[in-house]
Structure formats: C-alpha cells, structure tokens
PAPA-59313 format. One record per residue (C-alpha): x, y, z. Coordinates in Angstrom, 1 decimal. Example, Ala and Ser with C-alpha at 12.3 -4.5 7.8 and 13.67 -1.06 7.14 Angstrom:
2
+--------+--------+--------+
!     c1 !     c2 !     c3 !
+--------+--------+--------+
!   12.3 !   -4.5 !    7.8 !
!   13.7 !   -1.1 !    7.1 !
+--------+--------+--------+
// end
This chain:
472
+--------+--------+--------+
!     c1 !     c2 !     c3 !
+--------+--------+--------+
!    0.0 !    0.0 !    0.0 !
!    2.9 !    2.0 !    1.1 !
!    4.5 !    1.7 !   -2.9 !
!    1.1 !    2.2 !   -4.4 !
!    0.3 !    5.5 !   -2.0 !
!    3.6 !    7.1 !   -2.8 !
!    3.3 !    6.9 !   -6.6 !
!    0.9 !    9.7 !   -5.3 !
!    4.1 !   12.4 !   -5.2 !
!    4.6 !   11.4 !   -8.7 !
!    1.2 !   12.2 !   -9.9 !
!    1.6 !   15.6 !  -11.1 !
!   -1.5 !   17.6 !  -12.1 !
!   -0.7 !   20.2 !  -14.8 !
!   -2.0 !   23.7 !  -13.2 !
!   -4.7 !   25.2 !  -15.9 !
!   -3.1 !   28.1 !  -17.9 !
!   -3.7 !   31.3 !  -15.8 !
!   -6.9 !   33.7 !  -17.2 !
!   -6.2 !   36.3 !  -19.2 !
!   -6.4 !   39.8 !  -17.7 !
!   -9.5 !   41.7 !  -17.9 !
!   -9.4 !   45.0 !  -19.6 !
!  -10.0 !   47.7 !  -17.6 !
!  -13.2 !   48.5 !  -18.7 !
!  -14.6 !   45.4 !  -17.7 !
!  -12.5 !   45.5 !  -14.6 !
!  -14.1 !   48.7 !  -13.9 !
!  -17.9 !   47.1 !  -14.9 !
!  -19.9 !   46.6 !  -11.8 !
!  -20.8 !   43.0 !  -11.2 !
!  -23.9 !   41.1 !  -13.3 !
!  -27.0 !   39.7 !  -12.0 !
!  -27.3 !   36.2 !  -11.3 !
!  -28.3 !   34.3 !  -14.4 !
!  -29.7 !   31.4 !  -15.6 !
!  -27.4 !   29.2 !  -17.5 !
!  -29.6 !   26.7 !  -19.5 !
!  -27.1 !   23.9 !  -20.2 !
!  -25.9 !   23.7 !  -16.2 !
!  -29.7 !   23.6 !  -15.2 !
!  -29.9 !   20.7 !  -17.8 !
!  -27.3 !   19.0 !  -16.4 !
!  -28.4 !   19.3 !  -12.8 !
!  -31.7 !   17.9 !  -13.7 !
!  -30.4 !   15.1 !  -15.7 !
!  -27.8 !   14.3 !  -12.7 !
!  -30.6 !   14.3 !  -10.3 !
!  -32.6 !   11.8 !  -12.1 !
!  -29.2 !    9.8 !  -12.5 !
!  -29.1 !    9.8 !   -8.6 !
!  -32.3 !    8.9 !   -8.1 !
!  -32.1 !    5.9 !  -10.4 !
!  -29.5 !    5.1 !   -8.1 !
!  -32.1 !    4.2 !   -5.7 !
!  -34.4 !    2.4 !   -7.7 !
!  -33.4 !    0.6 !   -9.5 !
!  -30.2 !    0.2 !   -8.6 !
!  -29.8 !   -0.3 !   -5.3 !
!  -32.9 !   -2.1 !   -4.6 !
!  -31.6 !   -4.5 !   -7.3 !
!  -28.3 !   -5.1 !   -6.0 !
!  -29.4 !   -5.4 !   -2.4 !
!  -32.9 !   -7.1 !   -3.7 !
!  -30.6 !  -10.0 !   -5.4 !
!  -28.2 !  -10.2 !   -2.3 !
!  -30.9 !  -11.5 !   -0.2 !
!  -32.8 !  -14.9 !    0.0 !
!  -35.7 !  -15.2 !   -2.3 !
!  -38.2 !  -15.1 !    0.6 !
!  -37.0 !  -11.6 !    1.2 !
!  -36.7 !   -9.9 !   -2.2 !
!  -40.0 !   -7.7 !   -2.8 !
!  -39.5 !   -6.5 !    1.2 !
!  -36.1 !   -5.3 !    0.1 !
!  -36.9 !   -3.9 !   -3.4 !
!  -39.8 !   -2.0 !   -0.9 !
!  -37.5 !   -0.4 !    1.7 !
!  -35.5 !    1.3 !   -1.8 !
!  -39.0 !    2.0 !   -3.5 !
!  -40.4 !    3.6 !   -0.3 !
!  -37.3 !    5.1 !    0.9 !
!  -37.8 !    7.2 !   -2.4 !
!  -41.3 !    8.6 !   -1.3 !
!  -40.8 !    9.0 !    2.4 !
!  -38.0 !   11.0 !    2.3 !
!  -38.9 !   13.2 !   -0.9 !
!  -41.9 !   13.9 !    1.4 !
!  -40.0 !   14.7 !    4.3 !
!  -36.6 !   17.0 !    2.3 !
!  -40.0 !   19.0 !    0.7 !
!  -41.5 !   19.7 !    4.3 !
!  -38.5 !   20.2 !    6.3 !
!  -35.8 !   18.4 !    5.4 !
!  -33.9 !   20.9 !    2.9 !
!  -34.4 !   23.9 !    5.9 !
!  -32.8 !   21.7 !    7.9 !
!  -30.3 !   20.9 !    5.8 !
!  -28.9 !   24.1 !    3.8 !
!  -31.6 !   26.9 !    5.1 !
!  -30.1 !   29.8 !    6.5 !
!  -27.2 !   28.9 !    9.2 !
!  -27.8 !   28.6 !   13.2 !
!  -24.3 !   28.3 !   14.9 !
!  -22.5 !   26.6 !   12.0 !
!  -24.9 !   22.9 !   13.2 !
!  -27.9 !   23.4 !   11.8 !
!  -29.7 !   25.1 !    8.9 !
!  -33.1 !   27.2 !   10.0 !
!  -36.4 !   26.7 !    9.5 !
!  -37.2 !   29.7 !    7.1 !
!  -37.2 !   27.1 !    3.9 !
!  -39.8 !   24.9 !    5.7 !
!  -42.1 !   23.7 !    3.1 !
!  -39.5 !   25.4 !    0.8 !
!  -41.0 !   28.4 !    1.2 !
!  -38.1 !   30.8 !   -0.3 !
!  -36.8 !   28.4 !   -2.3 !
!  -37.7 !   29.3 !   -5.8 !
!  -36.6 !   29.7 !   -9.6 !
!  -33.6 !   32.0 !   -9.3 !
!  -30.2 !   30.9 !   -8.0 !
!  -28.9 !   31.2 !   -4.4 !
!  -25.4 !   32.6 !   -4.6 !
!  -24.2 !   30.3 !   -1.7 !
!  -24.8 !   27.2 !   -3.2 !
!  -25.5 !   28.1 !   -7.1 !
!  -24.8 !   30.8 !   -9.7 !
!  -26.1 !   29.4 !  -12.5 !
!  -29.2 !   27.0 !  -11.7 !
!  -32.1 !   27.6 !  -10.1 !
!  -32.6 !   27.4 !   -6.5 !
!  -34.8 !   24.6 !   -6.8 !
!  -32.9 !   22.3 !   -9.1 !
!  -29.8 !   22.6 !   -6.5 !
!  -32.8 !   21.6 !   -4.0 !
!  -33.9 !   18.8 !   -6.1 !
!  -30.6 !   17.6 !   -6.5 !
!  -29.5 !   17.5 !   -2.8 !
!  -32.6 !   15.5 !   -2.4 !
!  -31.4 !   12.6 !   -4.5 !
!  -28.6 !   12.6 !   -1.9 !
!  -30.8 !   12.4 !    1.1 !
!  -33.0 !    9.9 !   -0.3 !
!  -30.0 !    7.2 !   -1.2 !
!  -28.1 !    7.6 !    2.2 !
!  -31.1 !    5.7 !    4.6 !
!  -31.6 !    3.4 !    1.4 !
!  -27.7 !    1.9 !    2.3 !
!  -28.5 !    1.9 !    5.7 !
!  -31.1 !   -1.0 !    4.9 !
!  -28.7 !   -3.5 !    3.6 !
!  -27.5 !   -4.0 !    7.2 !
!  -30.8 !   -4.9 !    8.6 !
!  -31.9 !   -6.4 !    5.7 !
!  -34.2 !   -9.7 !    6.3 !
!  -35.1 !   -9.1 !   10.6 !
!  -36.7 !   -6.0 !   10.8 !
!  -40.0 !   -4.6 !   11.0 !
!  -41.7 !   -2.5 !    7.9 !
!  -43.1 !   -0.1 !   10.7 !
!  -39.8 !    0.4 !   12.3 !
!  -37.9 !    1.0 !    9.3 !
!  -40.6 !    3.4 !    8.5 !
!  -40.0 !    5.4 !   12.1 !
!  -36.4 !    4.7 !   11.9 !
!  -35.8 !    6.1 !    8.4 !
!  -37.9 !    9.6 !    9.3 !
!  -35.8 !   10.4 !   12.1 !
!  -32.6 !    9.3 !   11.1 !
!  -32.4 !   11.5 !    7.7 !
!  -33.9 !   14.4 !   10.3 !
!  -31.6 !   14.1 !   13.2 !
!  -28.6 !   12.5 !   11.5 !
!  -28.5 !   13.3 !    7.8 !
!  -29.7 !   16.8 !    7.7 !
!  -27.2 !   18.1 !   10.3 !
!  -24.3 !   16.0 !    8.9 !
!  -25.4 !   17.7 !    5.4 !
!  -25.4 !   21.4 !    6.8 !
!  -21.6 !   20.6 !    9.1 !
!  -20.0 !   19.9 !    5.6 !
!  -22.3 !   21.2 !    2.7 !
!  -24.3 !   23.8 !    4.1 !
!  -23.2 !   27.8 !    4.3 !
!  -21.9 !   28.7 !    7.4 !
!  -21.7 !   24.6 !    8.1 !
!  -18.4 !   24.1 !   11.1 !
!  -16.8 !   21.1 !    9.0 !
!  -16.9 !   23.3 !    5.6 !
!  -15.7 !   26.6 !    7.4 !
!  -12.8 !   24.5 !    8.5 !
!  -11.7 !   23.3 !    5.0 !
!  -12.9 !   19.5 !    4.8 !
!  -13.3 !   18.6 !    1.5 !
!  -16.0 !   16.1 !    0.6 !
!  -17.2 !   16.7 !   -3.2 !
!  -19.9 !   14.4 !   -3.3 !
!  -20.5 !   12.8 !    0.0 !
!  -17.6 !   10.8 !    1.2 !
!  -19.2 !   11.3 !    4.9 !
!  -22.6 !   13.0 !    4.7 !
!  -23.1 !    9.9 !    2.5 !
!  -21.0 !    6.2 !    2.9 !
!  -19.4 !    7.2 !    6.0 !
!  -22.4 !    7.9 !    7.8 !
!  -24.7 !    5.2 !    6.2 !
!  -21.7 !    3.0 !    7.5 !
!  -21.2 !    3.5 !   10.5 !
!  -24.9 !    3.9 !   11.3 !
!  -25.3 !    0.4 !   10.0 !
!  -22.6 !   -1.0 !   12.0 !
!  -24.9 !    0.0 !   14.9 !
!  -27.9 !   -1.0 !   13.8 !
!  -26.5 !   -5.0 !   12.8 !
!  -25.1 !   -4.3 !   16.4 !
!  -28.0 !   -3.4 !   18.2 !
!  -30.9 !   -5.6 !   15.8 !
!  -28.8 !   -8.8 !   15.9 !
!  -27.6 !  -11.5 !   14.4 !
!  -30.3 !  -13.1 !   11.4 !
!  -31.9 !  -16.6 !   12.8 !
!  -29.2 !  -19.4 !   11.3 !
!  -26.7 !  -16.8 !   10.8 !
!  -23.3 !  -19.1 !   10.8 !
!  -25.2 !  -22.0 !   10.7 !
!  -27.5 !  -22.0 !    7.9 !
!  -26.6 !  -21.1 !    3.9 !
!  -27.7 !  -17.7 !    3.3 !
!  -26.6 !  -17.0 !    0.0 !
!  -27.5 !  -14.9 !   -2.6 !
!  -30.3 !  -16.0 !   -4.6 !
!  -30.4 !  -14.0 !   -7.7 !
!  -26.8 !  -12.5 !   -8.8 !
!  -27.7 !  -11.4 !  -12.1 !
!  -30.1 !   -8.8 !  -10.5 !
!  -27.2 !   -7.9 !   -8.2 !
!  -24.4 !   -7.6 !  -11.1 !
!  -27.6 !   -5.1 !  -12.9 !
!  -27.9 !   -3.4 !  -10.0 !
!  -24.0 !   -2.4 !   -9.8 !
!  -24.1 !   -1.5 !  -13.2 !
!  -26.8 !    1.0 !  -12.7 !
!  -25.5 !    2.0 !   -9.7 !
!  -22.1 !    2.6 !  -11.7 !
!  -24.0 !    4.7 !  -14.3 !
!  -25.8 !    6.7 !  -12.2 !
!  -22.7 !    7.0 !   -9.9 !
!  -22.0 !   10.0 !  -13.0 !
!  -25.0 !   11.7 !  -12.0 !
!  -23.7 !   11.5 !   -8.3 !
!  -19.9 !   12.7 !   -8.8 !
!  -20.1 !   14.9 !  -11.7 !
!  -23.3 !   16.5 !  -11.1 !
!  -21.9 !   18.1 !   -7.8 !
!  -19.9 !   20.1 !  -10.1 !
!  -23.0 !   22.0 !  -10.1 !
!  -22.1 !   23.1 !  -13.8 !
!  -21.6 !   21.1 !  -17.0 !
!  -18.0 !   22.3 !  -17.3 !
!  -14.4 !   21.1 !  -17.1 !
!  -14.6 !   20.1 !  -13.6 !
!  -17.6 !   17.9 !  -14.0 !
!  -15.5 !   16.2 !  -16.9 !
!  -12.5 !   15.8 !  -14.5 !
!  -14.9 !   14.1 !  -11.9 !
!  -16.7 !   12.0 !  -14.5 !
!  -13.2 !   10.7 !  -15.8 !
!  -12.5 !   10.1 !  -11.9 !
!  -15.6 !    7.8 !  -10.7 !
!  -15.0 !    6.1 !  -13.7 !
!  -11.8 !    5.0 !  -13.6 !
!  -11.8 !    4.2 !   -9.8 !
!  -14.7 !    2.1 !  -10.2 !
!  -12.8 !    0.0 !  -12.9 !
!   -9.6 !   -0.2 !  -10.8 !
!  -11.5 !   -1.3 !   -7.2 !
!  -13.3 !   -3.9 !   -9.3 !
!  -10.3 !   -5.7 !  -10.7 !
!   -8.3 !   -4.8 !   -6.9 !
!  -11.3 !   -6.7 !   -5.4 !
!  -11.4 !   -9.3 !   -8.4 !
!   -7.9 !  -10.0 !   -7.8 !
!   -7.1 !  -10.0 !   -3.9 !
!  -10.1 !  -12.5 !   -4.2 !
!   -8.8 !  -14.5 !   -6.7 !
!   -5.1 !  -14.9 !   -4.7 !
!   -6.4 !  -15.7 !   -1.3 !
!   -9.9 !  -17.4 !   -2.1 !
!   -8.5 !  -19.4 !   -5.3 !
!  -11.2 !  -17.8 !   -7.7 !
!  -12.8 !  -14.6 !   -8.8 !
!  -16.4 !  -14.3 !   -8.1 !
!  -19.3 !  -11.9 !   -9.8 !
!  -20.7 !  -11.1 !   -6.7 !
!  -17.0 !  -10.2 !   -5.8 !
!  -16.4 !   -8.0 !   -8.6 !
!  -19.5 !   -6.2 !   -8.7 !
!  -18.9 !   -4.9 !   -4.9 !
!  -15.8 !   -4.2 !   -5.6 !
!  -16.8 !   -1.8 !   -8.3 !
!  -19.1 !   -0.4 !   -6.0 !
!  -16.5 !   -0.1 !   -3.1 !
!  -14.2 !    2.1 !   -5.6 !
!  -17.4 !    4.2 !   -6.8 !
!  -17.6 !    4.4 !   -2.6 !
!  -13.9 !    6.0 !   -2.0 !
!  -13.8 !    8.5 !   -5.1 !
!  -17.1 !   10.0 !   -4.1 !
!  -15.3 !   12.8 !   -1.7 !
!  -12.4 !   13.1 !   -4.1 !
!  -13.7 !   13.1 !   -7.6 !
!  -13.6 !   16.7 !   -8.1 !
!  -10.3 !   17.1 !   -6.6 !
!   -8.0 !   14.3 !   -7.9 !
!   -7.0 !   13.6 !  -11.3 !
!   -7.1 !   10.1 !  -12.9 !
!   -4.1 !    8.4 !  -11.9 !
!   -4.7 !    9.3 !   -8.3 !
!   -8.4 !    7.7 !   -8.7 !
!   -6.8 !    5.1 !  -10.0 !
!   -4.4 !    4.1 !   -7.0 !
!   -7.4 !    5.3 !   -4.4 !
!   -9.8 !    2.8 !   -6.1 !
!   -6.7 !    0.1 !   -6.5 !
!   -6.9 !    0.5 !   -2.8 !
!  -10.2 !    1.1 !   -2.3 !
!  -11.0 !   -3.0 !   -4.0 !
!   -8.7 !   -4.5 !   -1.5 !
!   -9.0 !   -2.7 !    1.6 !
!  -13.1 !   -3.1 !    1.2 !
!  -12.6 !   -6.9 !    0.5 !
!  -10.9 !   -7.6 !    3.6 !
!  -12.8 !   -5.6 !    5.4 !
!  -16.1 !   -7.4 !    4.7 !
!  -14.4 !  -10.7 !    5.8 !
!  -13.8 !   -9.4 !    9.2 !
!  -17.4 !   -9.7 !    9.8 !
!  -17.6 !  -12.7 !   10.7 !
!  -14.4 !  -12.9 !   13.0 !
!  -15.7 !   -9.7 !   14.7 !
!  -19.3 !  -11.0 !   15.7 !
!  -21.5 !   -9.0 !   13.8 !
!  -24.5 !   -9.5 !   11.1 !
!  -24.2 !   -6.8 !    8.3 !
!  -26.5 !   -8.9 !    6.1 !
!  -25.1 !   -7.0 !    2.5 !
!  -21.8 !   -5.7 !    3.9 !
!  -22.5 !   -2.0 !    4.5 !
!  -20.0 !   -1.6 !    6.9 !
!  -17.2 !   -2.9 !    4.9 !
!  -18.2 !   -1.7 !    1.5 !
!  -19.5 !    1.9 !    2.2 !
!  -17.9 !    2.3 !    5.9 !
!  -14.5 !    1.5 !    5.0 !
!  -14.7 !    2.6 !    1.6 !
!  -16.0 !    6.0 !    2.9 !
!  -13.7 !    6.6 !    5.1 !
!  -10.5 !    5.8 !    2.8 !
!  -11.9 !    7.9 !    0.1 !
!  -12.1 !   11.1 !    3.0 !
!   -8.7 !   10.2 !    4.0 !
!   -7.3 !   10.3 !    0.2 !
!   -8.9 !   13.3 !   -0.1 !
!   -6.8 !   14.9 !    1.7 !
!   -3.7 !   12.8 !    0.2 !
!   -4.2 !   13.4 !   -3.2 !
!   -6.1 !   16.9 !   -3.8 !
!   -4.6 !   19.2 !   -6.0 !
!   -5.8 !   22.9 !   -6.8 !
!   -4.5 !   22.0 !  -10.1 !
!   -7.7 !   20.1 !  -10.7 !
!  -10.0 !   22.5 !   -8.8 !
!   -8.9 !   26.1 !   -7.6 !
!  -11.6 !   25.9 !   -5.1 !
!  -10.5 !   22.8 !   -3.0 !
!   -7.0 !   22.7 !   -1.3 !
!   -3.7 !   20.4 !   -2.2 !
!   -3.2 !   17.3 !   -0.1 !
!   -0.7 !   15.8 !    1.4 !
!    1.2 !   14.4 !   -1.8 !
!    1.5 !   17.7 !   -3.1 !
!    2.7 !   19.7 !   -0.2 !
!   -0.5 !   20.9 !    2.4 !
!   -0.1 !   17.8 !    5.7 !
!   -2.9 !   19.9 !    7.7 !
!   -5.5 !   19.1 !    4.2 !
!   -5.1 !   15.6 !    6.2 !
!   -5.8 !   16.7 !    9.5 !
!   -8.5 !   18.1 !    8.7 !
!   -9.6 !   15.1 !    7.0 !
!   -9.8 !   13.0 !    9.6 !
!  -11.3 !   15.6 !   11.7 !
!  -14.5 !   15.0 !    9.6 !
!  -14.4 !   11.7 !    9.2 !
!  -14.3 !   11.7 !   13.5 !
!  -17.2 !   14.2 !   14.0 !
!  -18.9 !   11.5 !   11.4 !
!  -18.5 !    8.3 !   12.9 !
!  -19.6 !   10.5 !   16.4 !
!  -22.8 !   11.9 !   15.3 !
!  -24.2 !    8.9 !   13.7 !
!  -23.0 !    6.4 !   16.5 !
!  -24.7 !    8.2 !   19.3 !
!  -27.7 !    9.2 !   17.4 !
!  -28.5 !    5.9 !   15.4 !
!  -28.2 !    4.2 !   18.8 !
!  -30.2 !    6.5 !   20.2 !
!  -33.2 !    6.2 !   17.5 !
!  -33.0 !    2.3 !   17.6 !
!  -33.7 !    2.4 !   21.4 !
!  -36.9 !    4.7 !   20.6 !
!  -38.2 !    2.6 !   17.8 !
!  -37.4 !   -0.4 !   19.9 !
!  -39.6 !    1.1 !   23.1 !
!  -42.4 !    2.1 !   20.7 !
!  -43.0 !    0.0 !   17.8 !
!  -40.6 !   -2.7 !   18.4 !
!  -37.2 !   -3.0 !   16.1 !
!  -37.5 !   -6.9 !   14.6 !
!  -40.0 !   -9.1 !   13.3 !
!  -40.8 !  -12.4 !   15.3 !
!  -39.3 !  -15.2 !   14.7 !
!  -41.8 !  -17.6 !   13.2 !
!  -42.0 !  -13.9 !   10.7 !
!  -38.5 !  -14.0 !    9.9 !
!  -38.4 !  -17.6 !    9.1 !
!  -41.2 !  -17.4 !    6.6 !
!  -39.5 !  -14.0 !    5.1 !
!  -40.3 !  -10.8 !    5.0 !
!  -42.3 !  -10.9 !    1.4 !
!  -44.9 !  -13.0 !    3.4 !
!  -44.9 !  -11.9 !    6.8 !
!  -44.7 !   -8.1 !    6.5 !
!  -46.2 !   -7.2 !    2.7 !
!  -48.2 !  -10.8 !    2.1 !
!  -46.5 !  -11.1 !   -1.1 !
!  -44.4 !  -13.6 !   -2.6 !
!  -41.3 !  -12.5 !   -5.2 !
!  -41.6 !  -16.0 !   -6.8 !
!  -43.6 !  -18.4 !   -8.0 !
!  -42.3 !  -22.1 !   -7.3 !
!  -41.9 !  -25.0 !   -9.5 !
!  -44.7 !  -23.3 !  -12.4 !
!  -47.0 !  -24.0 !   -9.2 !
!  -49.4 !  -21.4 !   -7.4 !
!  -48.5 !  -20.1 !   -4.3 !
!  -51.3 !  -21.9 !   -2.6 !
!  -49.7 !  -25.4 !   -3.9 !
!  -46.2 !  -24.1 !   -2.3 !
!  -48.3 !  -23.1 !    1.1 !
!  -49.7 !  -26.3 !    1.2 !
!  -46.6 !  -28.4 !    1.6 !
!  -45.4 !  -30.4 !    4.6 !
!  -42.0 !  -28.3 !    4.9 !
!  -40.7 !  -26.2 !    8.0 !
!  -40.6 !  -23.2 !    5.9 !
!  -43.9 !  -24.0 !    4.7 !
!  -45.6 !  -24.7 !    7.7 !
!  -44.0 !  -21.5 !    8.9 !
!  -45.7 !  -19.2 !    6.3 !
!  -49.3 !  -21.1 !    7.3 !
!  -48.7 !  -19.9 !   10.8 !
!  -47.9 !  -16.3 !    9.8 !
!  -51.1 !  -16.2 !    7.1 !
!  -53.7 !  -17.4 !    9.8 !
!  -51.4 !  -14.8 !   12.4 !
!  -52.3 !  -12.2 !    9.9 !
!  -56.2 !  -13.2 !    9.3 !
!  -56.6 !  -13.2 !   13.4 !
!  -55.2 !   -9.6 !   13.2 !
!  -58.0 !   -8.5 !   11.1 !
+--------+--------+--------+
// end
C-alpha cells in the first residue's frame, strides 16, 4: 500500500493556464446579475434523475438480489419507499434543515420549511447558475440514497413499521445536520476546510457507521453461521451495480454543479476508480480465495465508486486510479472481518461503504490538488499535511454523530413499535410476513400449492397467514 500510495508524489496535475487579464473596462464594470445558465440547469436535472435511479433501480436490485428469495420484494420495498418518504420529508422540512439559512455553524433554520423561499432564481451560496430549486432537487437525490444503504444491514429481521420510524428520524436528526456541518453555508466542518465533493461522509461514512450500529444493536439473522444464506439472484445484483455505476456520474459529476471542465474531470475520476477497485477486489479474491467471483467483482466496483465519491472533483485520474486500486482491496478484507468480529451486516455495508468512505475522506486529503480544482485545497502528496488533518477531523465528528444518534433512535423505535420481526415472521421472510407477497412463484406451481406443503418453511408461512387473518 505503502508503494502504491507514494506513486501519489509522482502524480503531477498540470496547473490550468492562468486567465487572461481583464481589460479595464470590464474591470471597472460593476458585477452582473445572477443568471440562468440553460445547459448547467440541464445537467443538474439530468444528474438528479441519475441519482435517483441510483435508488431504484439500482440499489434495490443489487441489495434485492443479495438476499434470499423469501425476502426480495420486502427489500426492493424499503429502496421504493425510501424514495417517497424521504422526498416527502426534504419537501417539508428536510432541505431547511439541511442548507436553510445557518444557526451556529450545526444546523440550517427553519425559514425554507415547506420550501418556502426556495424558488426559480439561483442562491449565490450554493448556485450561480441553476435555479434554487434544481440545487434543491438535486441534494434531495442525496438524502434519499443515504437511509436506502442503511437497509442493507438490517436487511431480512426487521420490521416495515420500524424501518418506516427509523428512516424519518434518522435522515432528520442524522443526515440533515451531517449535510449542513459539511455542505451547508456557514456549516463548522466546511468553514474549517474538509473537502468532501460528493459525499464521502454526509453519505457512505455515515450510512456506515450507522449500519454497523444498527447489525449491532438488531442482531444476528436466525441461522446466521449456521445455515446457507446465500445470494439467490446475482444477475439482479451484477444489474444493479451496473446502474449504480451509471448513475454514480450523475452522483460525482453532477456536484460540479455546472456542465463544465470540472464535471469532466470528476466523470473521468468515478470512472476510472470504479474499474480499478473492481479488478483490486477481483484480484485480492482471486489470490487468497482461489477464484474470482461476480458477486466479488461487482462490490468491488461499488467499493471504488464508494472511496472517489469525496475526491472526484479534486483528484485527477491516476490518483483515482491508486485510491480505487486500494479502495477494491482494503473493502474486501474488510467485509471478511465480519464474521471474526461477531457482527450480522446482512449486504456488507460496513465494509463496502464504511470503510470505503472513510478511505476515500482520507485520500482526499492525500491526493487533492488545486490544479484540478482552484476551489479545494492540495493534499498531502502535493505539499499541504494539515489538508489531512482536517480530514480526519471530519471523518471523527462523522462516525460521532451517527454512533450516538443511530443508537439512540433504535432504542426509541425499539420502546415504541418494536425493532425486529418475530421469529416464526423471519423464518417465513419478510415478502410473506410483513407485505403478504411472494417474489416468486415455485416449480410453475401457485402459491397456494407451495403453502400447502409439509416443509418447515412451509408450515411457517401457514402460521404467519392465519397470524395475519386473526389480526384482522
């Protein structure tokens, strides 16, 4: 890692050549009016429906074909709601919270609440060029994908109702702070110079680390070490990464907020860490395990589309190439510590966007160069340590914020609607038990014919149906 991190000093960026002086009468002209510049606002709303897709389908197929086919349509729900609840909630308050006008460098106001304010023209401190409401629309893609991670951990024990609870309060009390800290004006963490260009910790880290909590605090799945619990449809996973890749330039590019060189530069970035995370994972598999895998390639793409998240708009290729080099095999060990370390994170969160998060915040401030983008700040490798510092600063106040307060909203949702799903529920899956649906039919036969056998699984399912018709 050591060789790999210092070809980092030989990356040099070539500086773009310096403006040309203005005249002076142009110098001496005072300052134009915001306006409207037609092809960035096309290419914000374009990236925001890139992100969104990210959701669904993308990430509901690559977690929905992770699972076991008794859980698929509960999964592909969580993703498909997610996009609702939360669109709801960043309409009402969420964006106020979020980037509305600064209290104390924590929290945004509430004088955007039901977006009142928030209208056609641009708002300087975010914007020049787009309206208000497309930057608004485009930050909600964000907040909608971030609790959609978090479900991967979970995924298979808990309740529809508490993910419901839990997903409201966490993107309120978790997200929307976290967002304003780093994004928002006045924000503490973007005041004191952490660079995140597309979500490095407002997104992965904090997804991670919140899921570590909640695989903590739910509990290991019924079987778990004892019982197969493989995948049982990877070609929907390996379609799901590939959206997810495609709509990872949506993601990184778009929060160039113009369609301009730097958008370019980050495009070129995502994709080439991507491609070099899913041959590190490919291959670190391949030497210690004896044999590449899809499933293994396919997260490893994801894990490098993870780290160059907070760096794309600050590194140039060859340093996304060595961060998502990295970024394959730091995330595939990672994931097989799981097991060793006692946990249940049913789709690898942790490892995938936890780790992967917080090595892509952490090469941030190795490898950024203002010679890719004025705006940011030069890392390590090319001459600024404290970029680092700062770094890892952000990455702490992260893992703080969502620790305490994912634990915290687990422990309410646990006291009020309960967290996980009974057990005779969970053995019959959630597709039955919590939507009573089925993802599959069996054998060409009907469900009923399946429901009528003599099997555990089987007779588990009858228990839960007659459960649900003594409920009503």
């Amino acid at each position: 890692m050591l060789v790999l991190a210092t070809l980092g000093v030989a990356v040099a960026q070539t500086p773009a050549p310096a403006p040309t002086a203005p005249t002076s009468a142009a110098a001496a002209a005072p300052p134009a009016a915001a306006k409207i510049d037609k092809g960035d606002t096309a290419w914000m709303l374009t990236s925001s429906a890139l992100v969104l897709m990210m959701t669904a389908p993308g990430l509901a197929l690559f977690y929905g074909g992770m699972v076991r086919q008794k859980n698929a349509l509960a999964t592909l729900m969580q993703s498909f709601i997610i996009m609702a609840l939360i669109s709801v909630q960043w309409v009402l308050w969420g964006y106020s919270l979020a980037f509305g006008p600064d209290k104390g460098g924590i929290i945004g106001g509430l004088e955007w609440i039901g977006l009142r304010g928030v209208g056609a023209q641009p708002y300087d401190a975010y914007s020049k060029t787009i309206p208000h409401q497309a930057f608004m629309l485009f930050q909600m893609m964000f907040a909608i994908i971030t609790p959609a991670l978090i479900t991967g951990a979970f995924a298979e024990r808990k309740k529809f109702s508490a993910f419901l609870v839990f997903t409201l309060l966490w993107a309120t009390i978790v997200y929307d702070p976290l967002a304003h800290w780093v994004w928002g004006d006045g924000g503490w963490l973007k005041n004191l110079g952490a660079l995140d260009f597309a979500g490095g910790t407002v997104v992965h880290i904090s997804s991670g680390v919140s899921a570590l909590v909640c695989a903590i605090v739910l509990g290991k799945r019924k079987g778990y070490g004892h019982q197969p619990m493989q995948p049982h449809n990877l070609p929907m996973t390996v379609m799901g990464a590939a959206l997810l890749w495609f709509g990872w330039f949506g993601f990184n590019a778009g929060s160039a907020l113009e369609a301009n060189g730097l958008a370019a530069s980050a495009f070129l970035a995502t994709n080439t860490a991507a491609a070099s995370a899913a041959l590190g994972w490919m291959f670190t598999e391949w030497m210690t395990r004896g044999k590449p895998t899809v499933l293994g390639a396919a997260s490893g793409a994801v894990a490098g589309l993870v780290a160059i998240t907070p760096a794309s708009g600050f590194v140039g290729p060859m340093s996304a190439l060595i961060i998502g080099a990295i970024a394959g095999a730091l995330c595939y060990s990672a994931c097989n510590l799981k097991s060793k370390l006692g946990y249940d994170d049913s789709l690898d969160v942790v490892g995938v966007h936890g780790v992967g998060g917080t090595w892509g915040a952490l090469a941030t401030g190795l490898f950024a160069s203002k010679a890719i983008n004025e705006a940011g700040a030069d890392g390590l490798f090319f001459g600024n340590a404290g970029q680092l510092r700062t770094q890892l600063i952000a990455v702490l106040a992260t893992y703080a914020l969502a620790v305490v307060l994912t634990w915290v909203i687990l422990k309410v949702v646990d006291a009020t609607v309960g967290l996980r799903v009974a057990d005779e529920d969970e053995v019959a899956g959630l597709d039955l038990s919590q939507h009573s649906e089925t993802a599959y039919v069996f054998g060409g036969g009907s469900y009923s014919e399946f429901t009528s056998g003599s099997g555990a699984f089987a007779e588990a399912m009858r228990a839960t149906e007659a459960k649900a018709r003594a409920a009503h």
